[in-house]
N, C-alpha and C positions, 0 to 999 in steps of 0.2 A: 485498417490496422486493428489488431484487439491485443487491448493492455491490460497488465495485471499489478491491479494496485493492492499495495502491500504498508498496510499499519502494523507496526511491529510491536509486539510487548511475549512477557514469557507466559503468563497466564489467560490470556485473549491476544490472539492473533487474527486482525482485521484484514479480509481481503473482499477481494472484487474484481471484476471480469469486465472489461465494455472491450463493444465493436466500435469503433468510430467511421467515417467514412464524411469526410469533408467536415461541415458545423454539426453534422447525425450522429448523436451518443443512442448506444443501446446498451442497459446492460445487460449481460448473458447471463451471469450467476456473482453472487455474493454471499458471504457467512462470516464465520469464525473459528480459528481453531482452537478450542480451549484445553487446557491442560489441569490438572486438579493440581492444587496446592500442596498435598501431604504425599506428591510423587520427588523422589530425586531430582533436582535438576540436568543432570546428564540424560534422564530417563525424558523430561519436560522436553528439553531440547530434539531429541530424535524423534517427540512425536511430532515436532512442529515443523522440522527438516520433512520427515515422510508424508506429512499432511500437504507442504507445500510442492512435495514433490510428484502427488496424486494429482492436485489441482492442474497440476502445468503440464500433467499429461491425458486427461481429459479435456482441456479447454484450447492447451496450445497455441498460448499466447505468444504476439511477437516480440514483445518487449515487456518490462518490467518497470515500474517506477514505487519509488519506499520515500517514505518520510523520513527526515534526519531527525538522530536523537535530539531532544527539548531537553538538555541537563537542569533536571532538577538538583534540589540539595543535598536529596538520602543518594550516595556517591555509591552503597551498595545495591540499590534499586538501579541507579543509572547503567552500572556494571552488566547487571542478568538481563537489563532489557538490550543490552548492546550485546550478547552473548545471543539473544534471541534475533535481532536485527541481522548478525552474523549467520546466521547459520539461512535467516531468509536469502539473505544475498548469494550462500553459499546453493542454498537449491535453485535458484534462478542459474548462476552460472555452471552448475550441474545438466538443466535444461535447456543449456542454450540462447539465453534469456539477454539481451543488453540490458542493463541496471542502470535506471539515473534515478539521482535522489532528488529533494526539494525539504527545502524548510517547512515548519509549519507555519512563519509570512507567507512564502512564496503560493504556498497552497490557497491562504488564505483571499491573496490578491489575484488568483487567479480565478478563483471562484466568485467571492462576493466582490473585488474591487477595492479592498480595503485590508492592509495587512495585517489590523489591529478587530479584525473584525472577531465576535464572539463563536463559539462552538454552536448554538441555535444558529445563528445566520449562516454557519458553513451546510450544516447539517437539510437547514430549508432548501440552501441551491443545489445541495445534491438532491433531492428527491424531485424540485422542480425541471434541474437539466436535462435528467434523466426517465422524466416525466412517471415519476413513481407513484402510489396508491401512498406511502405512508415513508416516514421516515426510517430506512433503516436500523437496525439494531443488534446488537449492541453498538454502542458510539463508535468502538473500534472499525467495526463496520462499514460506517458511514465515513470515514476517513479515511478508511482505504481506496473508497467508492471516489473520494476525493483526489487522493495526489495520481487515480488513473484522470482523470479528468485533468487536475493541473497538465499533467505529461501531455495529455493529448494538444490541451493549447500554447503548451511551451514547444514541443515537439518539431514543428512546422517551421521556427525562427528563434530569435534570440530569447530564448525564454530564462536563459541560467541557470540549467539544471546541470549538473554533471554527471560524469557519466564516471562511471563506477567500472566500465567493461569497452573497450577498444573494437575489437572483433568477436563475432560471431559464432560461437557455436564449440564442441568439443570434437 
């Protein structure tokens, strides 16, 4: 199965690519898509719709998985990064993509064991699981690299994620 994991924000958008095939993570490819601060947001948004909609047609992932919003307190940051989460979900189901989300616990517990676990410890088991040279980066990144991973082991049984899309494809 290869998933694409998807950290959402409007100025770094974390992704990531793995093959899985049983307990065997590989990752294919990972980055970011950034967007410059002094663009429109309308403008921000379609680059990160069409960035994600290049990704999913060179790599041709079978599934998706995103992180749910972590509501902070600035309710207008919460807004544009859910405005950018949107528009990720939006090119997944554009590509055909089934969408399940996950918390940042559930990520957490899927990876380190521990749902209270810190961003160093998430950040170490992904470069260890995926047996990587160095830690990813940006953070966003690495997180992305992360809720593909959660998915892949919630994926298989009762892991709690939901699912965002029913059926397959357009």
């Amino acid at each position: 199965m290869r998933i694409l994991g998807i950290d959402p924000g409007y100025a770094i958008l974390g992704w990531g690519v793995l093959d899985v095939e049983g307990n065997h993570f590989k990752a294919v490819a990972y980055d970011s898509i950034l967007t410059d601060k002094d663009t429109p947001m309308p403008k921000r948004l379609s680059q990160l719709y069409d960035g994600l909609q290049e990704i999913i047609a060179k790599y041709k992932p079978d599934e998706a998985s995103i992180e749910e919003l972590y509501f902070n307190n600035n309710a207008k940051t919460a807004i544009m990064v859910g405005e950018a989460r949107g528009v990720a979900v939006l090119a997944c189901e554009k590509g055909g993509l089934d969408v399940s989300e996950y918390t940042p616990l559930q990520i957490k517990q899927a990876l380190v064991g521990y749902g209270r676990a810190d961003k160093k410890q998430v950040q170490q088991m992904v470069k260890t699981i995926l047996n990587l040279d160095a830690v990813p980066k940006p953070d966003d990144t690495a997180d992305a690299l992360a809720a593909a991973i959660c998915h892949a082991h919630s994926s298989g049984g009762a892991g709690g994620q939901r699912k965002l899309k029913i059926r397959k494809g357009i």
